[in-house]
C-alpha positions as CSV (number, residue, x, y, z in Angstrom):
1,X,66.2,-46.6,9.0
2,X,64.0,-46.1,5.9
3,X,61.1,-48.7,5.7
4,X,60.8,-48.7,2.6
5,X,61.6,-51.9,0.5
6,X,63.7,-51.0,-1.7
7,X,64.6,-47.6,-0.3
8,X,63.7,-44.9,-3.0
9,X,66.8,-42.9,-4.0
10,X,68.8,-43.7,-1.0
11,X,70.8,-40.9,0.6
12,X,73.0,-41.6,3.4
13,X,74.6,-39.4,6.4
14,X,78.0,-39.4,7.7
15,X,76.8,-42.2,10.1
16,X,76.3,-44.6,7.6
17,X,72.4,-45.1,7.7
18,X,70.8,-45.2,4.3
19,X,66.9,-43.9,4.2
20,X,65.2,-42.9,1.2
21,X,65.8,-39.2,0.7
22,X,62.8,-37.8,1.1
23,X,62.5,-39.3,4.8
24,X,66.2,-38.0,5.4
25,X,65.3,-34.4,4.2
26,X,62.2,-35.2,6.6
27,X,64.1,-36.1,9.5
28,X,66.5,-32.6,8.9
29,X,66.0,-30.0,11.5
30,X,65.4,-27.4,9.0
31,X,66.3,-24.5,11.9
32,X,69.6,-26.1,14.0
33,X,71.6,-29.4,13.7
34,X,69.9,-32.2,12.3
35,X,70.0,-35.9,13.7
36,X,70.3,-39.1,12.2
37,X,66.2,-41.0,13.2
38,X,67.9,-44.0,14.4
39,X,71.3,-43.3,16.0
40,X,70.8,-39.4,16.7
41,X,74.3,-38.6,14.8
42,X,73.9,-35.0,13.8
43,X,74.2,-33.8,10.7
44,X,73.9,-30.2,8.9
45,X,73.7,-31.0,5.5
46,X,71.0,-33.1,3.7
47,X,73.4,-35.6,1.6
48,X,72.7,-36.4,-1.9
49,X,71.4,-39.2,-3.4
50,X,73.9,-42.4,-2.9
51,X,74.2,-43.0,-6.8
52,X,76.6,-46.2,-6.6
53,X,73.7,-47.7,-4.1
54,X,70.9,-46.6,-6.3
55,X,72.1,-48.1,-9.4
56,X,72.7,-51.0,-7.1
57,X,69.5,-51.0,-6.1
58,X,67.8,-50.7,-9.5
59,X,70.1,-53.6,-10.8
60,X,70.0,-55.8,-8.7
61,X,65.7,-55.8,-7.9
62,X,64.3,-54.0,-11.3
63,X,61.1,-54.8,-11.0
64,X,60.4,-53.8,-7.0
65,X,63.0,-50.7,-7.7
66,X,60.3,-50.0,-10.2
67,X,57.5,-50.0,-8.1
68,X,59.0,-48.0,-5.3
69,X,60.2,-45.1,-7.9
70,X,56.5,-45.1,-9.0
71,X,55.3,-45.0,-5.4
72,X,57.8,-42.4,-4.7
73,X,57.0,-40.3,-7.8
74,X,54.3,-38.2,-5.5
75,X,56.4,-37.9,-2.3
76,X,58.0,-34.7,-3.7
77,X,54.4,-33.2,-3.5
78,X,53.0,-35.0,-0.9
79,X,56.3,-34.7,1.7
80,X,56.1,-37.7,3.1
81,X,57.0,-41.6,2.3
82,X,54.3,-44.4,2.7
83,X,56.3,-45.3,5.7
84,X,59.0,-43.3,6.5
85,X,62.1,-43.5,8.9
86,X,61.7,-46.1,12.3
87,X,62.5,-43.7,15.0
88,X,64.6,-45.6,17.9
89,X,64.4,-43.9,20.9
């Protein structure tokens, strides 16, 4: 689960659990199968961004959907959310 509030661009894997997608492409196992960080589903590919829940998202809370774009505007160069994904183990 991505801690971010709101999730930037959400992407969501076949189990169901949105996370922003940089922590998703984070938690990929670039090498073998990748797992889901909080129900260890695996996966193989990275999904795309969840467009239906990011327009959702920037609808229904502009201003903090705002805000976490900004925040998120350097985690392409940076690799990593402010928080990323809660790993349940």
């Amino acid at each position: 689960m991505c801690l971010e509030e709101p999730m930037c661009k959400p992407a969501v894997p076949r189990c169901g659990h949105a996370g922003c997608f940089w922590c998703v492409h984070r938690a990929m196992d670039h090498f073998g199968v990748s797992a889901c960080p909080t129900c260890r589903q695996p996966f193989e590919h990275l999904p795309d961004v969840c467009v239906p829940l990011h327009r959702f998202l920037a609808r229904a809370f502009p201003a903090e959907y705002a805000r976490a774009r900004n925040r998120c505007s350097g985690t392409h160069t940076s690799g990593r959310c402010s928080k990323g994904w809660r790993h349940v183990g």
